[in-house]
Phi, psi and omega in degrees: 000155192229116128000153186226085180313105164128341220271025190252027189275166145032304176252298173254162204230267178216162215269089187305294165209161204218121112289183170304315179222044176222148177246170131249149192206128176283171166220136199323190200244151197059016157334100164289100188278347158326262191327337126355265177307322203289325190274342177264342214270288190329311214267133178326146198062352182266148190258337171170164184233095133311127180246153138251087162358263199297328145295305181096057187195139164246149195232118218219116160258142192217137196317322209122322178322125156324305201291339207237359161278309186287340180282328174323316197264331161294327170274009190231001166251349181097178160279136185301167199260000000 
């Protein structure tokens, strides 16, 4: 499992388990995952989005791309500071 550095802001937390073409990503704590799931579900290449409430993590499918991974966790850290 991999940390996800910067990524503890608002929206996202760290990477839980990773496939080829799957993430689980905690989510920070006061997270709206509505609002989560809604930002992610749009970007090119994700295939769906789960949210678990009661974890407090989205299970996010994805084509696979390197490119479509890193935007994934660049959208999930947010605008830089």
């Amino acid at each position: 499992m991999t940390g996800v550095t910067g990524a503890t802001g608002a929206t996202g937390g760290e990477i839980l388990h990773e496939t080829a073409r799957r993430l689980r990503l905690s989510a920070a704590p006061g997270a709206d995952l509505e609002q989560l799931s809604a930002s992610l579900v749009p970007m090119t290449g994700v295939r769906s989005v789960r949210v678990n409430a009661p974890l407090r993590c989205v299970v996010v499918h994805y084509d696979g791309l390197p490119e479509t991974r890193a935007a994934l966790l660049a959208g999930l850290r947010g605008p830089p500071k």
